[in-house]
N, CA, C and O atoms as CSV, one atom per row, in Angstrom:
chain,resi,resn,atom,element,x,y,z
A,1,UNK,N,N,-42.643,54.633,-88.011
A,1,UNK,CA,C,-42.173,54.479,-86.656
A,1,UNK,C,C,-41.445,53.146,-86.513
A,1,UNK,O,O,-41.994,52.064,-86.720
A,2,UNK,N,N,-40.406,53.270,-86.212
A,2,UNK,CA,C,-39.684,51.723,-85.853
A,2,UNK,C,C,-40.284,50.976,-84.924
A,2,UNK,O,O,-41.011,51.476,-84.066
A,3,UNK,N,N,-39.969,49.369,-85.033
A,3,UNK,CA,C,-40.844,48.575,-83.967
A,3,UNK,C,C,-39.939,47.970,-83.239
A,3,UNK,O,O,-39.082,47.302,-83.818
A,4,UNK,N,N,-39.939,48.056,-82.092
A,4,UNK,CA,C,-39.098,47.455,-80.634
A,4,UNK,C,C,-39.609,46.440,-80.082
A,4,UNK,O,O,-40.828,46.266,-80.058
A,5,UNK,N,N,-38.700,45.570,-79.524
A,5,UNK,CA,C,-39.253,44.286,-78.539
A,5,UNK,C,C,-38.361,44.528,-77.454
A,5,UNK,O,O,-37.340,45.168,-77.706
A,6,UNK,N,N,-38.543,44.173,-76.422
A,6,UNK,CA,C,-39.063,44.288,-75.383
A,6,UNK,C,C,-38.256,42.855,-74.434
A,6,UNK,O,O,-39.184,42.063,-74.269
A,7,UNK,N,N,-37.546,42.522,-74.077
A,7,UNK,CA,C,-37.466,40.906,-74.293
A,7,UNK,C,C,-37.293,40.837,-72.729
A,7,UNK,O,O,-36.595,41.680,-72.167
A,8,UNK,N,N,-37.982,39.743,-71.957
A,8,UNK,CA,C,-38.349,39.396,-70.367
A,8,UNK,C,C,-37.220,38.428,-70.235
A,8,UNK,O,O,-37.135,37.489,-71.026
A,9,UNK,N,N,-36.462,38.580,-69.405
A,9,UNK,CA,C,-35.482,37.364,-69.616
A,9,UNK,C,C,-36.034,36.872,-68.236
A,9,UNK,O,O,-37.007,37.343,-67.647
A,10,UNK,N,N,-35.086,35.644,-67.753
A,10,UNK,CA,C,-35.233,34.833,-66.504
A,10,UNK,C,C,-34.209,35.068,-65.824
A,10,UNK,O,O,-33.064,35.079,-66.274
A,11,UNK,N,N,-34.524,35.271,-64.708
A,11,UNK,CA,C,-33.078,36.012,-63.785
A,11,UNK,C,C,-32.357,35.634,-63.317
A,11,UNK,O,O,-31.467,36.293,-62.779
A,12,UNK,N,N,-32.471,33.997,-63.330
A,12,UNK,CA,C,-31.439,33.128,-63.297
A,12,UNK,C,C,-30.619,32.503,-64.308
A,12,UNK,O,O,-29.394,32.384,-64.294
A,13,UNK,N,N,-31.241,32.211,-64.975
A,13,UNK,CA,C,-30.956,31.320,-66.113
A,13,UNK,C,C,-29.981,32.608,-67.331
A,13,UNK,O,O,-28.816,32.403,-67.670
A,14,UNK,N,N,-30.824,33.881,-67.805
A,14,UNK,CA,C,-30.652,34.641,-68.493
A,14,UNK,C,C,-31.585,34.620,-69.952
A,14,UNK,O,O,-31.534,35.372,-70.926
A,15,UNK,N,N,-32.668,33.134,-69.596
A,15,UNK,CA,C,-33.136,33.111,-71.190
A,15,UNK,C,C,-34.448,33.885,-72.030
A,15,UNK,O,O,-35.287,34.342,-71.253
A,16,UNK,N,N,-34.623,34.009,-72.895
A,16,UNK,CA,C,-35.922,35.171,-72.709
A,16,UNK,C,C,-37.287,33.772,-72.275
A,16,UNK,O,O,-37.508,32.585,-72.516
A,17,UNK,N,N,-37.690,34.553,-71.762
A,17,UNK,CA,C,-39.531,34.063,-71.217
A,17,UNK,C,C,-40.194,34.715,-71.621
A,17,UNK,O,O,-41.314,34.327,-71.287
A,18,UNK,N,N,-40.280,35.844,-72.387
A,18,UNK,CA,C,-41.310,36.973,-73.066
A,18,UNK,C,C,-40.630,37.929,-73.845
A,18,UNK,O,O,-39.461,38.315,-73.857
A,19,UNK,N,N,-41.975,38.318,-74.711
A,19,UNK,CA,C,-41.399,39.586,-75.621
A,19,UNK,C,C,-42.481,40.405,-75.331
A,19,UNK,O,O,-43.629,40.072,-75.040
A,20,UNK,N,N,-42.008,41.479,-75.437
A,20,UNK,CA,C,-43.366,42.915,-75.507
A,20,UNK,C,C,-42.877,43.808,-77.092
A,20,UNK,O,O,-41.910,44.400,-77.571
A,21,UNK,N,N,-43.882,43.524,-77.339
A,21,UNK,CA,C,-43.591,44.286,-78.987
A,21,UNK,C,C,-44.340,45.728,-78.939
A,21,UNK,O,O,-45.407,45.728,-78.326
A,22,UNK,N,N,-43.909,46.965,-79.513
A,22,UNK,CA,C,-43.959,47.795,-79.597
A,22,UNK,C,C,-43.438,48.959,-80.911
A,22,UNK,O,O,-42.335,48.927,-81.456
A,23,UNK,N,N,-44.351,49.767,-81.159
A,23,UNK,CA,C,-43.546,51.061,-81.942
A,23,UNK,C,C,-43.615,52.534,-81.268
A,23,UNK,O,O,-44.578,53.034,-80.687
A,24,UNK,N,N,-42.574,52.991,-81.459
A,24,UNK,CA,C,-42.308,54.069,-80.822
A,24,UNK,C,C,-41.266,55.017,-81.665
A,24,UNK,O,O,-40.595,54.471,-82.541
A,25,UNK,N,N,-41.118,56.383,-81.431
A,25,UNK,CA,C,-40.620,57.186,-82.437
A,25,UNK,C,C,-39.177,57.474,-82.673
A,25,UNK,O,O,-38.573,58.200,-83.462
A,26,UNK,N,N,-38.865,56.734,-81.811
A,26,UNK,CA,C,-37.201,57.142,-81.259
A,26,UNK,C,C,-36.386,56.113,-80.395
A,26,UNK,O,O,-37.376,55.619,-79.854
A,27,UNK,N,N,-35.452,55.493,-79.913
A,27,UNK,CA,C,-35.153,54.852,-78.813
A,27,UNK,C,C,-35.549,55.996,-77.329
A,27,UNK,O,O,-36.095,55.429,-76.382
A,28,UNK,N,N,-35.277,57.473,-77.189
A,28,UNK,CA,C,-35.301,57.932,-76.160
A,28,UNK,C,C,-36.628,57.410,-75.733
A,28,UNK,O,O,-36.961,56.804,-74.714
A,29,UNK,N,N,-37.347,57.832,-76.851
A,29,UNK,CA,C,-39.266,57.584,-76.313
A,29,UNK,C,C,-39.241,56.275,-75.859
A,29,UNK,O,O,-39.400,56.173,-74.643
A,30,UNK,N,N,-39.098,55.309,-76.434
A,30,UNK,CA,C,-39.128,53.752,-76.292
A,30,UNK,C,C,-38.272,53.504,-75.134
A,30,UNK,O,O,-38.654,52.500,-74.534
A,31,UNK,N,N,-37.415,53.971,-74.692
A,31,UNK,CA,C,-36.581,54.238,-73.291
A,31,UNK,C,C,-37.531,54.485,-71.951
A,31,UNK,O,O,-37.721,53.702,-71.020
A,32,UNK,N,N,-38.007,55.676,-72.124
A,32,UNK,CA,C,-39.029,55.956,-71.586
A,32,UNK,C,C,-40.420,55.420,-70.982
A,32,UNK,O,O,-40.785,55.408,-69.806
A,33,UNK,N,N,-40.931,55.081,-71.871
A,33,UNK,CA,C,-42.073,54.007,-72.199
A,33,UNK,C,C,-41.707,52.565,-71.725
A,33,UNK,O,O,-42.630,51.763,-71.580
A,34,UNK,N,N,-40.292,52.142,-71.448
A,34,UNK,CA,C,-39.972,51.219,-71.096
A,34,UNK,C,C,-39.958,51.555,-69.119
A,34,UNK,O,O,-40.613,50.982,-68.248
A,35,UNK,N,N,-39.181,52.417,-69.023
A,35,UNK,CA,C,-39.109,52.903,-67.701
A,35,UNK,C,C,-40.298,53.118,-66.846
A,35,UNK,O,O,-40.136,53.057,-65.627
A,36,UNK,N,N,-41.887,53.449,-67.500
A,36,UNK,CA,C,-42.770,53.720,-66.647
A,36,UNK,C,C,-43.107,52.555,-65.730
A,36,UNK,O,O,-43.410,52.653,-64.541
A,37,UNK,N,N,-43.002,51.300,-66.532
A,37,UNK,CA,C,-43.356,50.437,-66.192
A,37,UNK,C,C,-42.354,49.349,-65.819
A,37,UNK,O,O,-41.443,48.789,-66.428
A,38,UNK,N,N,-43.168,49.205,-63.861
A,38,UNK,CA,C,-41.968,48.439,-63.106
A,38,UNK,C,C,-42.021,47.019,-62.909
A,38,UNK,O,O,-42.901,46.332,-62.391
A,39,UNK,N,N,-40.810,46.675,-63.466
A,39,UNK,CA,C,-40.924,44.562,-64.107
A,39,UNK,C,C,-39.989,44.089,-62.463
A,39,UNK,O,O,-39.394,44.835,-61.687
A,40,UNK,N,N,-40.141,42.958,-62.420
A,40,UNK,CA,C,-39.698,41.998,-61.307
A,40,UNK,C,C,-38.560,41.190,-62.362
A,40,UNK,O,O,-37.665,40.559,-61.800
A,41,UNK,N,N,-38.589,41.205,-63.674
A,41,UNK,CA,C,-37.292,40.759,-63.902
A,41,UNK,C,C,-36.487,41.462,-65.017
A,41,UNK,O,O,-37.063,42.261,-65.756
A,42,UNK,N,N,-35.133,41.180,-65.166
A,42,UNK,CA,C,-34.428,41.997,-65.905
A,42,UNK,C,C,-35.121,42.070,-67.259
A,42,UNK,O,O,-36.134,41.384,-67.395
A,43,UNK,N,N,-34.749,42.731,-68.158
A,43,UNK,CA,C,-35.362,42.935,-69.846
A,43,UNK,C,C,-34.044,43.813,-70.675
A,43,UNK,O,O,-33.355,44.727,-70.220
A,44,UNK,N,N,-33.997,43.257,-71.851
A,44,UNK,CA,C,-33.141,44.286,-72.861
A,44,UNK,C,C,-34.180,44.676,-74.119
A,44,UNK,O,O,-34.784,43.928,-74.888
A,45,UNK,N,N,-34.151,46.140,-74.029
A,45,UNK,CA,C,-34.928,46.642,-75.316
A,45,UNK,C,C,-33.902,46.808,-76.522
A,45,UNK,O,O,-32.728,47.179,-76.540
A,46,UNK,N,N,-34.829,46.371,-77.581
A,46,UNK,CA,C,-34.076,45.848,-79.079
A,46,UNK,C,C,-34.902,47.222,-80.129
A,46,UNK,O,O,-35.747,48.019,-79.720
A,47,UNK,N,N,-34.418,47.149,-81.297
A,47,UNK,CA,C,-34.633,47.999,-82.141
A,47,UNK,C,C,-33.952,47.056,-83.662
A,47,UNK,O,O,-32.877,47.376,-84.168
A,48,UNK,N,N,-34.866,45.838,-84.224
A,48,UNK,CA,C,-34.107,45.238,-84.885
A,48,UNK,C,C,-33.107,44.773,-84.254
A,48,UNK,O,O,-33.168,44.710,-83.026
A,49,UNK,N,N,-31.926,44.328,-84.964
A,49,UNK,CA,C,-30.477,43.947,-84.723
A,49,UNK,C,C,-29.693,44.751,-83.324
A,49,UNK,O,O,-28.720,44.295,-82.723
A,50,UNK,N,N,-30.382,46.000,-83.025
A,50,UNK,CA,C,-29.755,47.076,-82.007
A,50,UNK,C,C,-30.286,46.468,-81.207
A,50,UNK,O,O,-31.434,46.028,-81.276
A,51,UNK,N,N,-29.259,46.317,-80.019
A,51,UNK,CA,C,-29.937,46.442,-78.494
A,51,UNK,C,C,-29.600,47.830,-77.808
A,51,UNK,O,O,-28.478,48.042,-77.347
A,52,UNK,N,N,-30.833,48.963,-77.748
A,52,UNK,CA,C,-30.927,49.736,-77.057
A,52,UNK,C,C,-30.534,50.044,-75.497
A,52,UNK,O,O,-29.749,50.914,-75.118
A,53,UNK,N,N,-31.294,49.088,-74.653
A,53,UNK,CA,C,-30.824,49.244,-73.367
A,53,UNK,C,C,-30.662,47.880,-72.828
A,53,UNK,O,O,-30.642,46.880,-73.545
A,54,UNK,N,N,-30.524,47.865,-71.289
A,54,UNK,CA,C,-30.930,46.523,-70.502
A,54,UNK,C,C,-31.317,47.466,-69.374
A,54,UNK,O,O,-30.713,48.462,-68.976
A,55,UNK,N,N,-32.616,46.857,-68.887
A,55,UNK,CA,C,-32.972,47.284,-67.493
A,55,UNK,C,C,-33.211,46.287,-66.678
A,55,UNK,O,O,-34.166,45.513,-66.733
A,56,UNK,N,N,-31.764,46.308,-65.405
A,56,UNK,CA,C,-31.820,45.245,-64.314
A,56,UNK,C,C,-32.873,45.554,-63.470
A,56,UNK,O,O,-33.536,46.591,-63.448
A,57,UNK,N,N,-33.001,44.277,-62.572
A,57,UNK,CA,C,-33.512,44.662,-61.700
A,57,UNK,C,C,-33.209,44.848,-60.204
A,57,UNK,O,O,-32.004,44.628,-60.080
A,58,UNK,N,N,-33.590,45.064,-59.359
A,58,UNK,CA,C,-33.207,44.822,-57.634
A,58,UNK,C,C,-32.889,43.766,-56.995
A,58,UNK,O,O,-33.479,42.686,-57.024
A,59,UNK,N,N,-31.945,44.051,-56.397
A,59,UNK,CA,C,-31.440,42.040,-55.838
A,59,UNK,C,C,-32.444,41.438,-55.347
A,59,UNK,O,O,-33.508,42.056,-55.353
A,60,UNK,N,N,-32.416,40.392,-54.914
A,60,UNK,CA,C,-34.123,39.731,-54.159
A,60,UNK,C,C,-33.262,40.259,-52.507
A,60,UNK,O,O,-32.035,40.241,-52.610
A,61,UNK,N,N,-33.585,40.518,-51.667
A,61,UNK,CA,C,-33.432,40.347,-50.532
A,61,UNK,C,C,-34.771,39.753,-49.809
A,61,UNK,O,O,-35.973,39.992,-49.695
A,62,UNK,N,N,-33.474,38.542,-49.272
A,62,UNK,CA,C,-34.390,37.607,-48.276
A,62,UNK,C,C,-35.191,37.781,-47.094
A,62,UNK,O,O,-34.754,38.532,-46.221
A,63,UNK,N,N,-36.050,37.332,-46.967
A,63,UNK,CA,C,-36.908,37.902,-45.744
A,63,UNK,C,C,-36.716,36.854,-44.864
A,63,UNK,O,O,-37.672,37.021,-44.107
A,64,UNK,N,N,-35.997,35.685,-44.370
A,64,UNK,CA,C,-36.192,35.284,-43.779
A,64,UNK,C,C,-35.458,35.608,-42.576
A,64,UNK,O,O,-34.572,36.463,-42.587
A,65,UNK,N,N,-35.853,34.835,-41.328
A,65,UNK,CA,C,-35.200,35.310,-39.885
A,65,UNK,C,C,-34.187,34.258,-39.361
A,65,UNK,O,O,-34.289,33.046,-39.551
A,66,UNK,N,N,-33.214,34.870,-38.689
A,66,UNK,CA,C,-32.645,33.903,-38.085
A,66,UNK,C,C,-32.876,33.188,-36.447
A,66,UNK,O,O,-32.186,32.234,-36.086
């Protein structure tokens, strides 16, 4: 099974702050498996040298009042 990372970047900056390491059977599966789970910041899934995907995230909208 190939092994994937996972990489947490910073949503300003762009730099990684984390890795999530993983094996999975396929990129679709590892696609998947990436998607169940909902992150607060962007991430690009790797496969070795491949970068598989990037999953952004939602703009921040501000809560404050005027």
């Amino acid at each position: 099974m190939p092994e994937y990372r996972l990489y947490l970047l910073n949503r300003h900056s762009g730099h990684i702050d984390g890795v999530e390491e993983f094996r999975s059977a396929d990129d679709i599966e590892a696609i998947c498996l990436v998607g169940q789970k909902e992150r607060d910041v962007p991430t690009e899934l790797w496969c070795g040298g491949h970068k598989v995907a990037r999953f952004d995230t939602q703009p921040e909208i501000s809560t404050r009042t005027r």
